[in-house]
C-alpha positions in Angstrom: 120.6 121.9 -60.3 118.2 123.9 -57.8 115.1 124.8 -59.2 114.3 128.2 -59.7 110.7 128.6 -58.1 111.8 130.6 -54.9 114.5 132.6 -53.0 117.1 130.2 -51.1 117.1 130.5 -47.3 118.6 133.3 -45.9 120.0 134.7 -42.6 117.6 137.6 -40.6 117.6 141.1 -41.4 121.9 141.9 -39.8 124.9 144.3 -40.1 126.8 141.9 -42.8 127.6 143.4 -46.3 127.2 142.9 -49.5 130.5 142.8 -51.3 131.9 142.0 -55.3 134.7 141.4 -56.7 135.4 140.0 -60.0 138.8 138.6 -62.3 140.9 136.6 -59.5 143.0 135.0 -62.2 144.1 133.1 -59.8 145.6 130.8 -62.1 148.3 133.4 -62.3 151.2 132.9 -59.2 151.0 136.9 -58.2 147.3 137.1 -58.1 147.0 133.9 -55.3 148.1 136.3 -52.6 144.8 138.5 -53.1 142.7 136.0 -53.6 144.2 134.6 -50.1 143.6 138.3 -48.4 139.9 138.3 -49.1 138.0 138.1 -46.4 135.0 139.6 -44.3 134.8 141.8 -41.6 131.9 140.7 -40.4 129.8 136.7 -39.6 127.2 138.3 -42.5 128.9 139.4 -45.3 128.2 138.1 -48.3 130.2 137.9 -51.5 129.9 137.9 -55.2 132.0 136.8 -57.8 131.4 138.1 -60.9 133.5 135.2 -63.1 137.1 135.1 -64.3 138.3 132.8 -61.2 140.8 130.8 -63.2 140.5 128.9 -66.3 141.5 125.1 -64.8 138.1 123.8 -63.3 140.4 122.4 -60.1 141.5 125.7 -59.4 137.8 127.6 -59.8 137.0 124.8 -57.2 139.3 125.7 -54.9 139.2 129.0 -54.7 135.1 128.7 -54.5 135.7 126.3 -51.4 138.2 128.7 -50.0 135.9 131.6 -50.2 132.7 129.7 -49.3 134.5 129.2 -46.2 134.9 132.7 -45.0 132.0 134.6 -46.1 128.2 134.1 -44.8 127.4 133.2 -48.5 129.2 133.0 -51.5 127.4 133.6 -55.3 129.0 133.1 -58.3 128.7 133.6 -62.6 131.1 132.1 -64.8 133.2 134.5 -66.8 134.6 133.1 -70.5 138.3 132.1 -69.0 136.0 129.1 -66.5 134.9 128.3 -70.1 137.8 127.6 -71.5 139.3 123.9 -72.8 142.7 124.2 -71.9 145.4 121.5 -72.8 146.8 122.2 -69.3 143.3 121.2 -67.2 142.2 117.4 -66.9 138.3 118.7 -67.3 138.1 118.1 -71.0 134.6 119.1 -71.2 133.4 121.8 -73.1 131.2 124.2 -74.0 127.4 123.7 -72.0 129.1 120.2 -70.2 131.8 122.9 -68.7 129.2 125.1 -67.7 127.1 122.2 -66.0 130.1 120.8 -64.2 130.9 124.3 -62.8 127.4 124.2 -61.5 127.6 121.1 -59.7 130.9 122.2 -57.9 129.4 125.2 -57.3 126.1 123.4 -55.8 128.4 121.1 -53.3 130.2 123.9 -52.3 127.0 125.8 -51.1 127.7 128.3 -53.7 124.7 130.3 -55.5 125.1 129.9 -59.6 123.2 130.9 -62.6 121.2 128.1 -61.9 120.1 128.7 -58.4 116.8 130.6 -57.3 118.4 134.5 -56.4 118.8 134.8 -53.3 117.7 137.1 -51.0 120.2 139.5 -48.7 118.6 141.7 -46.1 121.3 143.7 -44.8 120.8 147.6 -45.0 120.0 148.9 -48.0 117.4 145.1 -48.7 116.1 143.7 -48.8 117.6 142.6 -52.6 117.7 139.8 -55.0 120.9 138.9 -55.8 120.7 137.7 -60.0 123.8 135.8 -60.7 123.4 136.3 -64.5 125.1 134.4 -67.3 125.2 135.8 -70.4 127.7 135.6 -72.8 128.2 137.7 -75.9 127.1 138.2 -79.3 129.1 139.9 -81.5 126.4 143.1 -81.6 129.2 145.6 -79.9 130.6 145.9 -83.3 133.6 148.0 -84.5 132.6 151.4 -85.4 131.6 151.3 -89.7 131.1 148.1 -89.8 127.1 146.1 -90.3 127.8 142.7 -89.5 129.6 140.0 -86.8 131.6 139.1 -90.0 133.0 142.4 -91.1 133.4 143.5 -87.6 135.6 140.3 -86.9 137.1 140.6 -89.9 138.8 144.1 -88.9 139.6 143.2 -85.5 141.8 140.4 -87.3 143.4 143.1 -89.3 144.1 145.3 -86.2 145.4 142.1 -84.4 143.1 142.3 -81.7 141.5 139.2 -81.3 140.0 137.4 -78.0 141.5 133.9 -76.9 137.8 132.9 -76.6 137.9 132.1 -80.4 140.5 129.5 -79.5 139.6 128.5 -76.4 135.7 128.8 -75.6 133.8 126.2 -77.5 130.0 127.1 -77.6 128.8 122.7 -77.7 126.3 121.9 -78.6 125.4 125.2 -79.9 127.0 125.9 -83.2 128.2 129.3 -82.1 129.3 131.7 -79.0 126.5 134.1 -80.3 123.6 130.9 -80.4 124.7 130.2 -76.9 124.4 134.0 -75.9 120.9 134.5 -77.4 119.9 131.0 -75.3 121.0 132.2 -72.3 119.4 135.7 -72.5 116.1 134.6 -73.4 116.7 131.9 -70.4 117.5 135.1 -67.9 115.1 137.4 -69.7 112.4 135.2 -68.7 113.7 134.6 -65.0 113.9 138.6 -64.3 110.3 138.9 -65.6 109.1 136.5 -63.7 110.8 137.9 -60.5 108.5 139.8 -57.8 109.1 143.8 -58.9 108.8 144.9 -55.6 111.7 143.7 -54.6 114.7 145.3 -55.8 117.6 143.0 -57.8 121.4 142.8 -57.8 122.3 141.9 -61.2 125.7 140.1 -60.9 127.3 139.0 -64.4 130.6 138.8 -65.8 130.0 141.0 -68.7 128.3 144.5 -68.8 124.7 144.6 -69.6 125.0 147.9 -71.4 127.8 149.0 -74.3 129.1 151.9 -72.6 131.9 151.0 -70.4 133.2 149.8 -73.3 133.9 153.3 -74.7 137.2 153.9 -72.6 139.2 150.9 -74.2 142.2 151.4 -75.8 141.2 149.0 -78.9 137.2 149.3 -79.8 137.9 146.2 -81.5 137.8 144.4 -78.2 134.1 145.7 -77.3 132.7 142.9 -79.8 133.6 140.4 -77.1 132.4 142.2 -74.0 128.5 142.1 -74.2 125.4 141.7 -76.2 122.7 144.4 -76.9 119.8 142.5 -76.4 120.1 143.3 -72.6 120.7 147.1 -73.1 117.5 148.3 -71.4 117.4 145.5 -68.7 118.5 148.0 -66.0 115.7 150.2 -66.9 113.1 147.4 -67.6 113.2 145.6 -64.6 113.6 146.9 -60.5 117.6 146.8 -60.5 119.1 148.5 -57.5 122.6 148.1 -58.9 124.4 146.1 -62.0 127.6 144.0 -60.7 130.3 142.9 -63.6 134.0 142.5 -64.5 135.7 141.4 -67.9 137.1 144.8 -68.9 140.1 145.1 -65.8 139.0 148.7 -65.3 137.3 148.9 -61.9 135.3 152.2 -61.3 131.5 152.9 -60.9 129.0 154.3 -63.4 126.1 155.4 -63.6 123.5 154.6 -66.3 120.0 156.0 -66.5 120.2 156.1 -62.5 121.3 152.9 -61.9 124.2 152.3 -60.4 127.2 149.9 -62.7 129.8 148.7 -60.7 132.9 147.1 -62.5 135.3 145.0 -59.6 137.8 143.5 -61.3 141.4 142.4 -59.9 142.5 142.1 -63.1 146.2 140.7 -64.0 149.7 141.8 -62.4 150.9 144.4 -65.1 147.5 146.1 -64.4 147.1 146.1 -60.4 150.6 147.0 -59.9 150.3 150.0 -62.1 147.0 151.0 -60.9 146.8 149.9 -57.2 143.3 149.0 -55.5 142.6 152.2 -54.9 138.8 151.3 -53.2 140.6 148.2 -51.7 139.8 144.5 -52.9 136.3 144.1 -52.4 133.8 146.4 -53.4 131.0 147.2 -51.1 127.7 146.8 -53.5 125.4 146.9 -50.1 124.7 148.9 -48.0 125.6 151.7 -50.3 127.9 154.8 -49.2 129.3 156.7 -52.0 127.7 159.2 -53.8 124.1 159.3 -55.5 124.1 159.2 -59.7 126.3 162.6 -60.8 124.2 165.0 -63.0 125.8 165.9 -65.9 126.9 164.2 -69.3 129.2 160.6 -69.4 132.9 162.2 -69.9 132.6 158.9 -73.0 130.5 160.9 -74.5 127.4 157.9 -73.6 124.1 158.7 -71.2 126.0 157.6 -68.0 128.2 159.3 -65.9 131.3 157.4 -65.2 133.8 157.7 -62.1 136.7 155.8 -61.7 137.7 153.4 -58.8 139.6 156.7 -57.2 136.6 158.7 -58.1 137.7 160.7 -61.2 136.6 159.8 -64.5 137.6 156.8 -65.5 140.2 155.9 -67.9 141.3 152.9 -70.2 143.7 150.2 -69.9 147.5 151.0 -70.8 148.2 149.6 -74.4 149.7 146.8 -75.0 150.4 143.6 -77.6 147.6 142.0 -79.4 146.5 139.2 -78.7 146.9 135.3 -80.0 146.1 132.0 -78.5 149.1 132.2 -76.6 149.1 135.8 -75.3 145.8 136.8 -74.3 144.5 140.2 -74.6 143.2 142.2 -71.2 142.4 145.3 -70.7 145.8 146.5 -69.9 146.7 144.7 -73.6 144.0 145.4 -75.7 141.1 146.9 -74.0 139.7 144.1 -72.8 139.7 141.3 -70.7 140.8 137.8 -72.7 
């Protein structure tokens, strides 16, 4: 793995972008068409994505390559389906080993991870720090009345509402998903401190830093596997210019304490056919051209303002079955993104 002491070489001060997009799934026949129509419009745009490629380790790698071959530079965080041990992949590994393998791909390929100084992109709008963060979750976005990981389990269980992660993403050698979360927060915690303040970051993750876009799902029971609070005031503590994530399959901006949250996922067939791409495939993170933070409250009821991809506020995932090791939830099932 790189070390993290510095920023990675970058191209001069251009005209490229600065683009996201999150939740390929390209495991799944209909999403491999997108995937195929991403592409840049320009020799300097760059491209994050925010986890959720696939769950076999083969495919993550191809698509990486495929991707790392079109764009200036290509930076990726692993979302929980890369994490998964499925029967179906010949990468047994699990857990940390996953994680680490992904990583080495990722560092053949020329692809920023986790692991990676940030690099720098000095397009308009830079120059940034792009943070590819990896975070995990800890069971702290609870169900509403209940006081503990168990109780709040415990109901989603009753409701039927339960992430494949439980089946699928092993947390070795940590004894649970929540150990492995607190790790890796205090492990990025201490990165972001020690990055220079005066230059503004990108922080890229799979899952939202903050509770809130949580609050349009269909099933609250979901939000217990989308986050952790520990980072809650990140994009307040530290010089963040803009938060990139996915996971939830309901692609809109928000805006939280002035920063702005952009959530890009593709997101599975039932939910892009339904819902087009109304902002196109690729969102554009830098240079920024929509509209400054909204005044006025959240229409959730949080202390963001929330638009959806079409600009409106945004709303939740269609309902749908709950979920099992077998069918996994997404936001267009359950809430939430499996």
């Amino acid at each position: 793995m790189s070390s993290p002491s510095g920023p990675v070489p970058h191209p001069p001060k251009g005209q490229g972008r600065l683009l996201a997009v999150s939740d390929l799934h390209v495991g799944i026949a209909d999403n491999r068409p997108i995937a195929d129509q991403l592409r840049p419009s320009s020799d300097e745009d760059w491209l994050i994505v925010a986890g959720d490629v696939a769950e076999q380790a083969e495919e993550v790698e191809r698509a990486l390559e495929t991707l790392a071959g079109r764009f200036a530079h290509v930076i990726w965080t692993p979302g929980n389906h890369e994490l998964w041990t499925v029967d179906r992949d010949p990468v047994k590994l699990r857990g940390r080993a996953r994680y680490d393998h992904l990583v080495r791909v990722c560092a053949e390929l020329g692809v920023t991870s986790p692991e990676d100084p940030y690099p720098r992109w000095r397009g308009a709008d830079g120059p940034v720090a792009v943070a590819p963060v990896f975070l995990l979750y800890d069971y702290t976005f609870r169900v509403p009345g209940t006081a503990t990981k168990e109780e709040s389990l415990a109901r989603a269980h009753e409701a039927g509402v339960v992430c494949t992660d439980e089946y699928l993403l092993h947390p070795d050698p940590y004894p649970t998903r929540d150990d492995w979360c607190r790790a890796r927060v205090a492990l990025t915690e201490e990165r972001l401190a020690a990055h220079d303040p005066e230059v503004p970051l990108v922080i890229a993750g799979h899952w939202p830093l903050v509770r809130e876009p949580t609050s349009v799902m269909w099933y609250p029971e979901f939000a217990q596997w989308c986050g952790t609070e520990l980072t809650a005031d990140w994009h307040r503590r530290f010089n963040v210019a803009a938060v990139v994530y996915g996971h939830l399959h309901i692609p809109r901006t928000t805006w939280y304490d002035g920063v702005r949250f952009e959530e890009v996922s593709i997101g599975y067939p039932r939910e892009w056919r339904k819902r087009g791409h109304p902002r196109g495939l690729l969102r554009q993170i830098l240079p920024y051209e929509g509209e400054g933070a909204p005044a006025g409250p959240d229409p959730s009821g949080t202390s963001g303002v929330a638009r959806s991809a079409s600009g409106s506020p945004g709303s939740p995932g269609m309902p749908g079955s709950p979920t099992s090791p077998t069918s996994p939830a997404s936001p267009g099932d359950a809430g939430a993104a499996s």
